[in-house]
N, C-alpha and C positions, 0 to 999 in steps of 0.2 A: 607362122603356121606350123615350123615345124616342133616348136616348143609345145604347142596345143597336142599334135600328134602324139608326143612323148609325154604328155601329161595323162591323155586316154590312156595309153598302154600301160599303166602300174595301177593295176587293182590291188589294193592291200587290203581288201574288205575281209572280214573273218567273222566266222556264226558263232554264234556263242548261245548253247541254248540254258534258257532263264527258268527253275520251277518257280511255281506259284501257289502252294500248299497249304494248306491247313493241316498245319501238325495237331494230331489228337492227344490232347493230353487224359492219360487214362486209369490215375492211381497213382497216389502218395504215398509212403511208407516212411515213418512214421505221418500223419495228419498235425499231430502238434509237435512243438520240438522249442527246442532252448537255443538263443543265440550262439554259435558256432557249431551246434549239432549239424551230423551228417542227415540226410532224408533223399532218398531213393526214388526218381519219380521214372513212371514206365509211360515210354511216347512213341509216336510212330508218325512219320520217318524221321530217324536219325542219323546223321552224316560223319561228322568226323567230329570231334573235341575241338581241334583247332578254327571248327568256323562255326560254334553254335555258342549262345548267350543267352543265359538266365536272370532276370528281374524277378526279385518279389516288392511287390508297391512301387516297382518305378527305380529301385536300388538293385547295381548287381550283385550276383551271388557270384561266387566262384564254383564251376562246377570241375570235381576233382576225381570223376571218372564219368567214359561214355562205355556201356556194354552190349555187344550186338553179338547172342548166341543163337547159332542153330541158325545162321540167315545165310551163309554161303551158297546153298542150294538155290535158297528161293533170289539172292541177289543175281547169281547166273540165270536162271530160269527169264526171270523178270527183264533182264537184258537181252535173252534168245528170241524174248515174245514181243520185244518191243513194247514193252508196259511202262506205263510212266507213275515211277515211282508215287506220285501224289496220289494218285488213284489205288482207294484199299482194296478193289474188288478187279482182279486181275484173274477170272475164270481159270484159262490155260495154267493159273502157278498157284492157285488156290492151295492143294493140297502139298506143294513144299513149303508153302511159305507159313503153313500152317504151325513148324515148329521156331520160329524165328521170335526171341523175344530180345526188345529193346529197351535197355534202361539207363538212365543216366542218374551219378550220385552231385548234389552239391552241399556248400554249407552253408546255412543260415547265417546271413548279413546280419551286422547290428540294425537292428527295428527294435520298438520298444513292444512291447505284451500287445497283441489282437491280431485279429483277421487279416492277409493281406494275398492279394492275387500272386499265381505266379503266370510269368509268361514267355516264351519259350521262340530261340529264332537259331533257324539254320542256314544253311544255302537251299532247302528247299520251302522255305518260307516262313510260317509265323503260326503260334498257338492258334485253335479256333475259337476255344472259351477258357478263359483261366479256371483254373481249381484253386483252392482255397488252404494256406496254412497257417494255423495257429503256431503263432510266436508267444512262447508261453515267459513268464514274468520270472525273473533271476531269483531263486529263493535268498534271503537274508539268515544267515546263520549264525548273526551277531562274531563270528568268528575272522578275528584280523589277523589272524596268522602268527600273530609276535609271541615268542614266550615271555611270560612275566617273570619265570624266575621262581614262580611258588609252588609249593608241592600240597598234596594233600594228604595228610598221615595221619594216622590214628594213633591215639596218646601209647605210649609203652607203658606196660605193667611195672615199676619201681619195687618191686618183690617185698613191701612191706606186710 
């Protein structure tokens, strides 16, 4: 019985609150782009670098910058107010949050040439509808890099 007692008495429970988001995605920069090109995508909400993950078609990208300007204000605000981040229309902070832009840069995965979703996850949850980048096709420049060794010269005048 007394083991029972001292089993009740350790609560080690601990809250851990979970968002549940639909991150908007809201504009590509550039729309097409060549495998390993950089493309700028503006999302909302964005969290940290270390816990967000970019897919195009189901492949990750590497995303090698997250930018949040101008959100200090409205991050404090939004926490004063008790506003839950997920939620874009926070009345009370409307107008700080008004200058707050967020953008995240990645590079384009090897895919081959065409259309391919991207899709976007943070700790506060997951793209709502993919946007769309063209992965445009490697130009062929016939050029291997090697020197042949030949030159191209025009005959010299023999002063006859």
């Amino acid at each position: 019985m007394l083991l029972l007692l001292g089993l009740l008495a350790c609560d080690t429970s601990s809250t851990t609150t979970v968002y549940t988001c639909r991150i908007s995605l809201e504009s590509l920069e550039p729309t097409q782009a060549l495998v390993g090109e950089s493309v700028t995508l503006s999302a909302s909400p964005l969290s940290e670098l270390s816990d967000s993950a970019l897919y195009m078609g189901g492949q990750a990208a590497e995303i090698t910058a997250l930018e949040r300007s101008d959100c200090d204000t409205c991050d404090t605000c939004m926490e004063d107010a008790e506003c839950d981040p997920c939620i874009d229309d926070c009345d009370a902070c409307s107008e700080e949050c008004s200058t707050c832009v967020e953008t995240l840069s990645f590079q384009v995965p090897e895919l081959a040439a065409g259309q391919y979703p991207i899709q976007f996850f943070n700790k506060y949850g997951a793209s709502d509808r993919p946007l769309q980048l063209s992965v445009l096709a490697q130009s062929d420049t016939g050029d291997t890099g090697e020197d042949t060794g030949s030159q191209d010269t025009a005959p010299q005048d023999s002063g006859d």
